[in-house]
C-alpha positions in Angstrom: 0.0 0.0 0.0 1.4 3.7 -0.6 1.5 6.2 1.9 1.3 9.5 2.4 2.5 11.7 4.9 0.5 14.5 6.2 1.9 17.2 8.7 -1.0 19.4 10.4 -1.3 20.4 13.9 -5.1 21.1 13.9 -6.8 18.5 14.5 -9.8 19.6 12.6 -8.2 20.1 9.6 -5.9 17.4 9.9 -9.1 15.3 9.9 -10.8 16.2 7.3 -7.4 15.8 5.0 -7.4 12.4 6.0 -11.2 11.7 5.3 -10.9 13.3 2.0 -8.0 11.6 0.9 -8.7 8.5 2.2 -12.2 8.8 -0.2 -10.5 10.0 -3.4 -7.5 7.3 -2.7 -8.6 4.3 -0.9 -5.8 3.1 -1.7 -3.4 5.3 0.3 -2.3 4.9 3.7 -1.9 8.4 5.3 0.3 9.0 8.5 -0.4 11.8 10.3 1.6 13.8 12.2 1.1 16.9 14.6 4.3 18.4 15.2 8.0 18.2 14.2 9.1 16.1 16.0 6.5 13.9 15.2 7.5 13.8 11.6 11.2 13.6 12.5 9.7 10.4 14.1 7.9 9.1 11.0 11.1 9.4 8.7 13.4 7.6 11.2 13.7 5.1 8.4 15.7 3.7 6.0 14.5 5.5 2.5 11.5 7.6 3.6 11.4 8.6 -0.1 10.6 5.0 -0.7 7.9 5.2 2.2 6.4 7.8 0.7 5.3 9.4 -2.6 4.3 12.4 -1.1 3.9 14.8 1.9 1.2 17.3 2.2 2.6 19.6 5.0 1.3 22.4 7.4 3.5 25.7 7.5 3.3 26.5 10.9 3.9 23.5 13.5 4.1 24.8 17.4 7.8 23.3 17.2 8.6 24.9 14.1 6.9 28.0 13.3 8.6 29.2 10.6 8.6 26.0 8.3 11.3 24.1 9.3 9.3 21.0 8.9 9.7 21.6 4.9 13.5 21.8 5.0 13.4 18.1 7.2 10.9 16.7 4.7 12.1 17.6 1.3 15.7 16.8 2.7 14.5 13.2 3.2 13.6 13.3 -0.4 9.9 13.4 -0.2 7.7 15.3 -2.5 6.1 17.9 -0.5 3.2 19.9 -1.1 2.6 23.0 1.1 -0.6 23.5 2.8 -1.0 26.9 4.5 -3.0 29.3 5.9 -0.5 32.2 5.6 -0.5 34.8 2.9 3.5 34.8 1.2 4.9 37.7 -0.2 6.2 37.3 -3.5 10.1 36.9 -1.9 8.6 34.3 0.2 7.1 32.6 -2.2 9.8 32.7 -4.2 12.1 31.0 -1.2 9.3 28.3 -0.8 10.1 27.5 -4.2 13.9 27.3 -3.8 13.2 24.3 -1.3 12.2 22.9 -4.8 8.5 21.8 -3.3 6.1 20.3 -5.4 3.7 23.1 -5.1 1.9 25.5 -2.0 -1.6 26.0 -1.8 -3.7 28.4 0.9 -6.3 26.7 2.6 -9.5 27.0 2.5 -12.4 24.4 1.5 -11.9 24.6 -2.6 -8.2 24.7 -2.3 -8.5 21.3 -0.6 -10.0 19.6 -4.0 -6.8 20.8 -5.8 -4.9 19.5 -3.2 -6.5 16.3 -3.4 -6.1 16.0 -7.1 -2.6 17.0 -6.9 -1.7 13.9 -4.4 -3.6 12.0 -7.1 -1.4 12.6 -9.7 1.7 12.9 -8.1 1.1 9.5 -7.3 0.7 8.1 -10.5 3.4 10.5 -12.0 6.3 7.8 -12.4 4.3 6.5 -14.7 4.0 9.3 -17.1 7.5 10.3 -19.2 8.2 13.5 -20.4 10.4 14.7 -23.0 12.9 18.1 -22.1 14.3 19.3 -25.8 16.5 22.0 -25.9 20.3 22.6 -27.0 21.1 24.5 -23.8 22.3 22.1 -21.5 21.2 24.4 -18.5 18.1 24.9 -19.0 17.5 21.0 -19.9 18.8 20.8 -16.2 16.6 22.9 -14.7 13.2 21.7 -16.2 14.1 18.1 -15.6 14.6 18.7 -12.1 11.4 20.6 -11.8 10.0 17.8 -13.5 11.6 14.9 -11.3 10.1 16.8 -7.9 6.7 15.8 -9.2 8.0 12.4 -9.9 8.0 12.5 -13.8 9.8 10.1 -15.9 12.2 12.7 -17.9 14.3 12.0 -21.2 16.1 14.7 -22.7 17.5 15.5 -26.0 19.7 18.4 -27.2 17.7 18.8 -30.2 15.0 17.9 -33.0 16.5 14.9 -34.7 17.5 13.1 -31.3 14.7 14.4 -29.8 12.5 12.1 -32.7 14.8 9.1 -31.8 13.7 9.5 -28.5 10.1 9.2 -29.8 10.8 6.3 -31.6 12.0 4.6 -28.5 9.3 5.7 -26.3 6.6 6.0 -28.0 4.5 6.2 -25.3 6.2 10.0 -23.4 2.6 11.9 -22.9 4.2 15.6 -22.8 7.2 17.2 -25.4 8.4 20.4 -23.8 10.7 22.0 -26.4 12.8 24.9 -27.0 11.9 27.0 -30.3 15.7 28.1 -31.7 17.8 25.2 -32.1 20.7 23.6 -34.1 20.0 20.9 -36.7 16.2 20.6 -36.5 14.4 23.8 -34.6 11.4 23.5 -32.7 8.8 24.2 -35.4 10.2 21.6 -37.4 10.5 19.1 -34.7 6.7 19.6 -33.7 5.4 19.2 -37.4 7.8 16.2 -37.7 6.1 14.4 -34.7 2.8 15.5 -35.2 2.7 13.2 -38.1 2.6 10.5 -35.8 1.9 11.8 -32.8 -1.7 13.8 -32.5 -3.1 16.5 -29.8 -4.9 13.6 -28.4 -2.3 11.2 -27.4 0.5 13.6 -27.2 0.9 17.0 -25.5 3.3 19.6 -26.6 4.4 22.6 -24.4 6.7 25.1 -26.6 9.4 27.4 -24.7 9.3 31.0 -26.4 11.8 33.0 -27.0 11.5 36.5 -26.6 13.7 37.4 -30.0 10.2 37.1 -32.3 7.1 38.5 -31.1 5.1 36.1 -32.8 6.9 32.8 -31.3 4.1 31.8 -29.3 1.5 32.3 -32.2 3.9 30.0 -34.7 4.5 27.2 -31.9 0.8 27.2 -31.6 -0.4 26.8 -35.4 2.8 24.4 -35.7 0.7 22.0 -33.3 2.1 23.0 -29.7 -1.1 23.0 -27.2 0.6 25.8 -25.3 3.8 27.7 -24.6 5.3 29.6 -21.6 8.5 32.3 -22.5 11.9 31.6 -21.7 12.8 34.9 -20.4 10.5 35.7 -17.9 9.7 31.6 -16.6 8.4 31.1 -13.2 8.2 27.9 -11.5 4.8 28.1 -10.4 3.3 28.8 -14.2 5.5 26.2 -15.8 3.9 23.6 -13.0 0.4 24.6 -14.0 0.9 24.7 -17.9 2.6 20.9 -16.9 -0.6 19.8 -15.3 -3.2 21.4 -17.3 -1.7 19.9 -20.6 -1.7 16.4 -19.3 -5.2 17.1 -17.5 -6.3 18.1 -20.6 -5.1 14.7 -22.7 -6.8 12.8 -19.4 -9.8 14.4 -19.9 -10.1 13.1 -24.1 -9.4 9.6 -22.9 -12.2 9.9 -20.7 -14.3 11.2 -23.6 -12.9 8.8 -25.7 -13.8 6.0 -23.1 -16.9 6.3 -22.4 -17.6 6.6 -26.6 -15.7 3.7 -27.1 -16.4 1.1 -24.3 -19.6 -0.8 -23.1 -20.6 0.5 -19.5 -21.6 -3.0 -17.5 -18.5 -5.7 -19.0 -15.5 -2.8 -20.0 -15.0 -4.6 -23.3 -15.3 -2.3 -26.5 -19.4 -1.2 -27.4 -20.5 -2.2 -31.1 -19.9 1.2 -32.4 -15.8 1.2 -31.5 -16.2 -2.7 -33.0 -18.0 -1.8 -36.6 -15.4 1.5 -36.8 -11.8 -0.2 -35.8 -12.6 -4.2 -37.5 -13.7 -2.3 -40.7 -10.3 -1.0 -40.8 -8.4 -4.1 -39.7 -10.1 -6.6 -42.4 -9.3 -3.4 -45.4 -5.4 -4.4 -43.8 -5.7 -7.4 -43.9 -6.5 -7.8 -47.6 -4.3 -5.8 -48.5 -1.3 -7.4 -46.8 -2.7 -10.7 -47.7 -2.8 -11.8 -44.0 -6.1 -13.7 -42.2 -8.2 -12.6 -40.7 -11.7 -14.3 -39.0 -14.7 -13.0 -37.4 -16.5 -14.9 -34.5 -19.8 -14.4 -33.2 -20.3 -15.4 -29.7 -24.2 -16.2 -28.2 -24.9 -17.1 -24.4 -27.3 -19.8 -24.9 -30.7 -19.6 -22.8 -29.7 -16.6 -21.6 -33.0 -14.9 -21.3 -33.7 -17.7 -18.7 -30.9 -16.0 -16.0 -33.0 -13.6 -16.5 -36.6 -14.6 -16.2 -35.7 -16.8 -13.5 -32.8 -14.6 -11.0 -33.7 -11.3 -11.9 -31.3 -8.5 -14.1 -29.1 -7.9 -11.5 -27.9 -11.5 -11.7 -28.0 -11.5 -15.5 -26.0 -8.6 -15.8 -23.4 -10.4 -13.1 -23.5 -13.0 -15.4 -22.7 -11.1 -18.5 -19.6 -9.5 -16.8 -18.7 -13.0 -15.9 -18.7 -14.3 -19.6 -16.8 -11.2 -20.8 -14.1 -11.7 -18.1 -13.3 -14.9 -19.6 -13.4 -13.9 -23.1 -10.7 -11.0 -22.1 -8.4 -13.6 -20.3 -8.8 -16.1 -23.4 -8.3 -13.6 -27.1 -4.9 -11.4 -27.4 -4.9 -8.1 -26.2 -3.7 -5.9 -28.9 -4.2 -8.1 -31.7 -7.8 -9.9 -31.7 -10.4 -6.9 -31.2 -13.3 -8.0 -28.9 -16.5 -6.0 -28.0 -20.0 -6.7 -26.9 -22.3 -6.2 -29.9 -25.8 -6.9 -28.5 -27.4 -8.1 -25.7 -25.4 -11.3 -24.6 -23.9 -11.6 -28.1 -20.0 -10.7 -28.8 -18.0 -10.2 -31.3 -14.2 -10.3 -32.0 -11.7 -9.7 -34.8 -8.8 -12.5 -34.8 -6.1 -11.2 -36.9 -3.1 -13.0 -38.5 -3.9 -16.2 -37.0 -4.8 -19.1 -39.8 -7.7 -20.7 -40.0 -7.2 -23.8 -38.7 -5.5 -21.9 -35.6 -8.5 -19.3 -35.1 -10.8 -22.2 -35.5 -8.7 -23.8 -32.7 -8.8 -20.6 -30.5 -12.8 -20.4 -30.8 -13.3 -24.0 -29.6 -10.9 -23.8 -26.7 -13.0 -20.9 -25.9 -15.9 -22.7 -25.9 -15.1 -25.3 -23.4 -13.2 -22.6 -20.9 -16.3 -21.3 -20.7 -18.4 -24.2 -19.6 -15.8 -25.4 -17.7 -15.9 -22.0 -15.5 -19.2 -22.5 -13.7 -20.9 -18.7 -12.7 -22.2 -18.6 -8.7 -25.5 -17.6 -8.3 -26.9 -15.9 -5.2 -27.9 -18.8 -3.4 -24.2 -20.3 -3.3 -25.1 -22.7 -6.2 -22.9 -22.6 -9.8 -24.2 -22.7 -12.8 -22.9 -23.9 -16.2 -22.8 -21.2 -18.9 -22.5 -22.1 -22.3 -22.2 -20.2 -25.2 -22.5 -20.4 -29.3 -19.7 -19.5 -31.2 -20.0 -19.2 -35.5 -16.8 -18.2 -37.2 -15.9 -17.1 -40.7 -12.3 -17.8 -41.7 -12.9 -17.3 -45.4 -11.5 -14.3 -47.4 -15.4 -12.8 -48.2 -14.6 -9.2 -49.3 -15.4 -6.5 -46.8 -16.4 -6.3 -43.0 -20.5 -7.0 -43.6 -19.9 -9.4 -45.7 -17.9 -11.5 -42.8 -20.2 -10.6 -40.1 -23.1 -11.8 -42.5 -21.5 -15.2 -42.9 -20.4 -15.7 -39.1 -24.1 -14.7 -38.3 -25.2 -17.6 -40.4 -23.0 -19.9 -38.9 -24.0 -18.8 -35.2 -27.5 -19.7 -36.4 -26.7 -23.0 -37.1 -24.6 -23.8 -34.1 -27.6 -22.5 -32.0 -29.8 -24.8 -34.4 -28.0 -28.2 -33.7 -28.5 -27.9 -30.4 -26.1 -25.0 -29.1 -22.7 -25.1 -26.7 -20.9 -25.7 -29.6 -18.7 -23.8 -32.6 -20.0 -24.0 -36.0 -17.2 -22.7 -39.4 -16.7 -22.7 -42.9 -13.6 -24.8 -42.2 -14.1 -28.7 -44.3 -15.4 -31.5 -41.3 -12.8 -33.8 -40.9 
């Protein structure tokens, strides 16, 4: 379990912190401490930075009123957000900043939902890399550390071209944060180069400006940058939130993208997603002369869960049939969704005939050999139809029609079994 360390001496606030974080992330363990000491007592360990992933931590403690507690947390190497009640001037701010903190936030009751979101993230952070291009070697320095005190995964590169390698190798960094003016392959370049492969909705892109052309901002932003922040007059604190929003922003479309995509009750892909992505796959596959098959799967009598235990229980049931059909097709190269009520679908790509044929069938019997328990402690057996269409039949309706047919006539010789178009032997 990961833990958090929170520093308050209210007892009030400290809480409600807990309660609220302990209902956005159920998953963290928070340790709560009420004075220095306290703390000093809570990182007495081996690697507190391995204990925790972050530190949310009061300004004034009664045994160190003038934030000492920051200096002993950060110097442990533990992420640490500032939680305060006091008003900083801007020097002050700007020597909470030198402690290199992950961010300081004035309480009140709103400030806490960004405080809460900010834990959220820095704790899934390390999982999210980030790209630093810039020839100056300095300032690649500085924004990578930035980066790395909210627990990023950083790569750098000194300019375009090995900034693209990087891409190659990674092509999973969410956020490109590149300089404009550089040697070999300059920033407008670079960003149309990976834009090609790269689009707004996978990939963020957060241009530095310089402050040479007054139009830097505006040509980093039609180049395909989502945003930019100048060189010459940077502050920590803006970069931070241009960081967050950026990625927040990219969260936000997958959500959207989701929830268009997905079917609410099993989490497999919906019929719409299915029709749009397997009509591209079988155009592929014709053209690279590769197989492809299309099985249609039917839960036999399922209307009689149903009639007989209620929805609730058929809906349980449909989650478990499409739990066992994820465990059994390949992730990334069959393409499986729920297309109707209890009937699926799924796309098997570059696997022959006789091998998809092979597939469906073990399929079959995984299923009825993986008994579904019903309310009353019994189990009972689902079974399910499969037809499947290995033959090269021209476009995608075409191969659904002839996989329906042959899911009719499994269901017509007596169901719980797999009818094809491969020759009986």
């Amino acid at each position: 379990m990961k833990r958090l360390l929170v520093v308050e001496d209210n007892r009030i606030t400290g809480n409600l912190i807990r309660n609220r974080i302990a209902a956005a992330l159920p998953e963290v363990q928070v340790d709560w401490a009420q004075s220095l000491a306290e703390t000093l007592r809570f990182l007495d360990r081996p690697q507190p930075e391995a204990v925790y992933f972050a530190a949310l931590l009061d300004y004034v403690l009664p045994d160190a009123p003038g934030g000492e507690v920051i200096d002993a947390v950060t110097a442990a190497g533990v992420p640490s957000v500032v939680f305060t009640a006091n008003m900083f001037s801007p020097a002050e701010r700007e020597r909470l900043w030198r402690k290199a903190i992950v961010d300081y936030v004035i309480k009140d009751e709103q400030s806490l939902n960004y405080v809460v979101g900010l834990l959220a993230r820095l704790e899934k952070n390390p999982a999210t890399k980030v790209l630093v291009v810039d020839d100056s070697r300095f300032f690649r320095v500085v924004l990578t550390r930035l980066l790395r005190v909210h627990r990023y995964q950083v790569f750098e590169a000194a300019d375009g071209e090995a900034g693209l390698a990087v891409l190659a190798r990674h092509p999973d960094v969410r956020l490109v944060i590149t300089d404009c003016m550089m040697p070999k392959m300059d920033g407008f370049t670079f960003i149309r180069r990976l834009r090609r492969d790269h689009p707004r909705d996978r990939l963020a892109v957060l241009g530095l400006a310089s402050e040479r052309e007054p139009d830097t901002g505006a040509r980093l932003l039609k180049t395909g940058a989502d945003d930019f922040i100048s060189k010459k007059h940077f502050l920590t604190e803006e970069f931070y939130c241009r960081v967050h929003q950026a990625l927040e922003n990219l969260e936000r479309i997958e959500t959207i993208r989701r929830l268009a995509t997905t079917d609410p009750l099993t989490g497999l892909y919906n019929r719409r997603h299915f029709y749009d992505s397997a009509a591209h796959l079988v155009a592929a596959a014709r053209r690279n002369r590769t197989p492809v098959a299309c099985a249609m799967i039917d839960i036999d009598h399922f209307k009689r869960i149903n009639d007989h235990w209620g929805h609730q229980v058929g809906d349980a049931a449909l989650k478990h049939v499409a739990g066992v059909l994820a465990g059994h097709f390949r992730r990334g190269a069959d393409l499986l969704a729920r297309t109707g009520g209890e009937e699926f679908s799924v796309l098997i790509c570059g696997l022959a005939p006789e091998a998809a044929a092979e597939q469906c069938e073990r399929l079959r019997r995984r299923l009825a050999d993986t008994p579904f328990p019903l309310p009353d402690g019994t189990k009972l057996q689902i079974t399910a139809s499969i037809g499947l269409c290995t033959r090269n039949v021209g476009d995608l309706d075409s191969l659904l029609r002839h996989a329906d047919g042959l899911l009719y006539e499994a269901k017509r010789a007596g169901r719980n079994r797999l009818c094809s178009d491969l020759p009986v032997a």
